[in-house]
C-alpha positions in Angstrom: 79.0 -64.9 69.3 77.3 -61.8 68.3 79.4 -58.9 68.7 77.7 -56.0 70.4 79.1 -52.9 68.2 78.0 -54.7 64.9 75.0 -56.7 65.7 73.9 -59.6 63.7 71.6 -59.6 60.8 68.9 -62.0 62.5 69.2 -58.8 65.7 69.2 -56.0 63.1 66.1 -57.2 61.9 64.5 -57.1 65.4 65.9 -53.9 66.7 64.5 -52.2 62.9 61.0 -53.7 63.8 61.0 -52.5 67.6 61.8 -49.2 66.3 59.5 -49.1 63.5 56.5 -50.4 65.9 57.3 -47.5 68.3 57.5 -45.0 65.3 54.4 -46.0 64.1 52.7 -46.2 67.7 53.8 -42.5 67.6 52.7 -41.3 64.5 49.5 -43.2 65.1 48.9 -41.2 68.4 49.8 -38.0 66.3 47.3 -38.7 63.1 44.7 -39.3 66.0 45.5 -36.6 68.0 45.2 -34.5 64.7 42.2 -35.9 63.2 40.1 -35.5 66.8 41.2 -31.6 66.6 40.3 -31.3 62.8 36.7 -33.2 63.8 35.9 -31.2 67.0 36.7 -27.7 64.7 34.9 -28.9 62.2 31.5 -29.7 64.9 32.3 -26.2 66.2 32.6 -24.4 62.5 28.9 -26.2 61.7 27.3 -25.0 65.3 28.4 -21.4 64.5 27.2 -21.6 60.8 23.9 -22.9 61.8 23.5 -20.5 64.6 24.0 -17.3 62.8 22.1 -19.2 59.8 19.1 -19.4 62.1 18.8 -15.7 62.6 19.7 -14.6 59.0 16.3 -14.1 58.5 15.4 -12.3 61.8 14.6 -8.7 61.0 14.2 -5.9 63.4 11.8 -2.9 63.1 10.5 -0.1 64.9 6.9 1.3 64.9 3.3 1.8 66.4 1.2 -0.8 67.5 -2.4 0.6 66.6 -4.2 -2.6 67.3 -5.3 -6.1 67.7 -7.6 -8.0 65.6 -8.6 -11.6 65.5 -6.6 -14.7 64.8 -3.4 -13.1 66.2 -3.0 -10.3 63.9 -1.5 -7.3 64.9 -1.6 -3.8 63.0 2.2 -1.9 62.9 2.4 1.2 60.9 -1.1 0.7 59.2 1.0 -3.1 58.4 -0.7 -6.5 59.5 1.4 -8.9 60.7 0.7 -12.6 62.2 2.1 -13.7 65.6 3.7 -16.9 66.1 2.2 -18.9 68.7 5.0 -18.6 71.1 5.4 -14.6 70.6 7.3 -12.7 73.1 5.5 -9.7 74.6 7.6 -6.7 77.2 7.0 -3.9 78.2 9.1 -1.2 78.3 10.7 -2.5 82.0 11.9 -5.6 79.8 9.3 -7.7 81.7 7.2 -10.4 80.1 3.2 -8.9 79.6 0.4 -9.8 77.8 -0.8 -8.2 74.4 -3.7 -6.7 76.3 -1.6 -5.0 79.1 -0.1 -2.5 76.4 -2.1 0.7 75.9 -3.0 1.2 72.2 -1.6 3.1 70.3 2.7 2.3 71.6 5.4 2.1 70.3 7.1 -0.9 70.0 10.2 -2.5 68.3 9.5 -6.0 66.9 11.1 -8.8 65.3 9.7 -10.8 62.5 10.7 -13.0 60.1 8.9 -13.4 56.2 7.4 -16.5 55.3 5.8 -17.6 51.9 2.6 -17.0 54.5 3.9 -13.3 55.1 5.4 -11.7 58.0 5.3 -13.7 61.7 5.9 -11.7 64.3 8.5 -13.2 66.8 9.0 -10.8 69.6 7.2 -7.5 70.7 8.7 -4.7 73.2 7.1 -1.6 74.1 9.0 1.3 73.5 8.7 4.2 76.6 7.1 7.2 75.8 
């Protein structure tokens, strides 16, 4: 008979495995639990890099629109500048307008961003006067 203080070599055995399974069941949930939290930081590290990254080479200026010539080129401070073909365009409320609702000469802050091409022009707002 097996005594139940001391137990037997053969029930050793079993309860070492049964604890070992449920140790390992736990550390397994813990190693997954840890390497879902490192994986989801990591996602949210790369979505912040790449969204300041994006607009690193955003740059904002300030001057006056003189005028418009063909091909989408604008003339800022005696500067040309190309428009990309989904430009932005307010007026000085904020609201959306077309290029040939502003009253030349304005002044207008603009974003652009430099290209081997040159300088795209990404957003236009009219300044009030």
């Amino acid at each position: 008979m097996d005594n139940p203080i001391e137990p037997s070599g053969r029930r050793l055995m079993q309860i070492l495995l049964i604890n070992r399974k449920y140790f390992l069941r736990r550390d397994w949930r813990l190693v997954r639990n840890t390497l879902i939290t490192l994986l989801l930081l990591c996602v949210m590290a790369f979505w912040c890099v790449g969204r300041t990254s994006a607009e690193w080479g955003l740059i904002e200026a300030h001057g006056t629109l003189t005028s418009v010539e063909a091909g989408d080129t604008v003339v800022i401070n005696d500067g040309g500048y190309a428009m990309d073909s989904e430009v932005r365009i307010y007026n000085w409320r904020g609201k959306s307008c077309q290029l040939q609702d502003l009253q030349l000469p304005v002044p207008v802050s603009f974003t652009y961003v430099t290209t081997s091409k040159g300088p795209i022009i990404k957003r236009i707002r009219e300044q009030p006067r």
